[in-house]
C-alpha positions in Angstrom: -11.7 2.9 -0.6 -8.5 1.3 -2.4 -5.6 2.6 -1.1 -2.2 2.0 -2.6 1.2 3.1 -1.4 4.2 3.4 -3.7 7.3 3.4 -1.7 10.9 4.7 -3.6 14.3 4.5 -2.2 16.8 7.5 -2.2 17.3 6.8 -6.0 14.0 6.9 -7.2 13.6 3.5 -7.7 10.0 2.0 -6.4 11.1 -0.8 -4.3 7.9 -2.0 -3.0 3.8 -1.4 -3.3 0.9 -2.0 -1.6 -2.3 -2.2 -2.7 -5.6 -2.8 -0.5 -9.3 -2.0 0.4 -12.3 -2.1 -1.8 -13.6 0.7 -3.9 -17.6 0.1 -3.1 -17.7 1.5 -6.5 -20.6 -0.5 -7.3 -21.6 -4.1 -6.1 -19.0 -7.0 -6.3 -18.9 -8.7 -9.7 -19.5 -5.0 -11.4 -17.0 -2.8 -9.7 -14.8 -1.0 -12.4 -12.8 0.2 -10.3 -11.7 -2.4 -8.2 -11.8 -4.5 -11.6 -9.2 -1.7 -12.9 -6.4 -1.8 -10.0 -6.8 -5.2 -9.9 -6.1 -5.8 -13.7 -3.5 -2.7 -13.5 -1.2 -4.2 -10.6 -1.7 -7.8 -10.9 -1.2 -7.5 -14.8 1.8 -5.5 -13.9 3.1 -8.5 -11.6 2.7 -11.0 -14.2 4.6 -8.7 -16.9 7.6 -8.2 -14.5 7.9 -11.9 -14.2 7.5 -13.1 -17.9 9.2 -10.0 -19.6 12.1 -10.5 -17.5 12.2 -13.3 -15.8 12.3 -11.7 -12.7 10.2 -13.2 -9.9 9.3 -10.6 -7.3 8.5 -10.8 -3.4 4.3 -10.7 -3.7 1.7 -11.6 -1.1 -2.0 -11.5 -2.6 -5.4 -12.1 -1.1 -8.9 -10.8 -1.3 -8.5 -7.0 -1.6 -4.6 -6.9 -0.9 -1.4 -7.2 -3.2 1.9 -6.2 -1.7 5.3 -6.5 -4.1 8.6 -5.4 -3.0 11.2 -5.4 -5.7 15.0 -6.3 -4.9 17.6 -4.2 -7.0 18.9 -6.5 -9.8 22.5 -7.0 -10.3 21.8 -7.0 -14.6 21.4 -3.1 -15.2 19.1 -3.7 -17.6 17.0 -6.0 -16.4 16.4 -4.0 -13.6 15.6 -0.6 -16.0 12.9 -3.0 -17.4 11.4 -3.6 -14.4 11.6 0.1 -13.2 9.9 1.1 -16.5 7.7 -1.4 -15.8 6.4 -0.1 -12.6 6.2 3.4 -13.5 3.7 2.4 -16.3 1.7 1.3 -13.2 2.0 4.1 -11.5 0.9 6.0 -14.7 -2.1 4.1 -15.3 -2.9 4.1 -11.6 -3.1 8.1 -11.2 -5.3 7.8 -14.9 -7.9 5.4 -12.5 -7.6 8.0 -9.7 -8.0 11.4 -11.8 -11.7 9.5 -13.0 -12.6 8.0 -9.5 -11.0 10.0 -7.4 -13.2 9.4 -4.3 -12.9 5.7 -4.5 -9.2 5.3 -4.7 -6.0 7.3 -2.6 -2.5 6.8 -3.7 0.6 8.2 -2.3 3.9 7.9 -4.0 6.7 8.7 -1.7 10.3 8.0 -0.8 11.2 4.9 1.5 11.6 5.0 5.1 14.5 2.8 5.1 
């Protein structure tokens, strides 16, 4: 099973994610779904750091991406990257509506 946590600080804002496991969908090579989350969050990554120009905090591997996002001081900037994210998170509860049992996701407020 994927499982991805969205963490948000007392504003709202997501300020990190983590992403890991394997769906077991279907055999490596043809797994949608892992093929999915992997396109969704990596793709969402890459446009953070081209779109605006922001270069986030990510450790990736096998199975695992984690991303924590630092506030930015340029108000606009950081709305971007905020609008950015919540696409994700969008297009990540679409993945888990469909395939429900091979992916959990909880979107909650930081610890910190």
């Amino acid at each position: 099973m994927i499982r991805i946590k969205i963490n948000r600080g007392a504003d709202g804002r997501i300020v990190r994610f983590h992403v890991d496991g394997h769906a077991q969908y279907d055999e490596r090579g043809k797994d949608i779904v892992c093929a999915g989350v992997s396109a969704v969050t990596v793709g969402t990554v890459n446009a953070i750091e081209v779109l605006t120009g922001v270069q986030l905090n990510t450790r990736m591997k096998h199975g695992f991406l984690s991303a924590d996002i630092s506030p930015q001081t340029d108000a606009d900037t950081d709305s971007k990257v905020q609008l950015l994210l919540e696409g994700m998170v969008v297009m990540l509860q679409s993945i888990q509506q469909s395939y429900g049992a091979y992916i959990a996701m909880q979107d909650h407020p930081s610890s910190k």
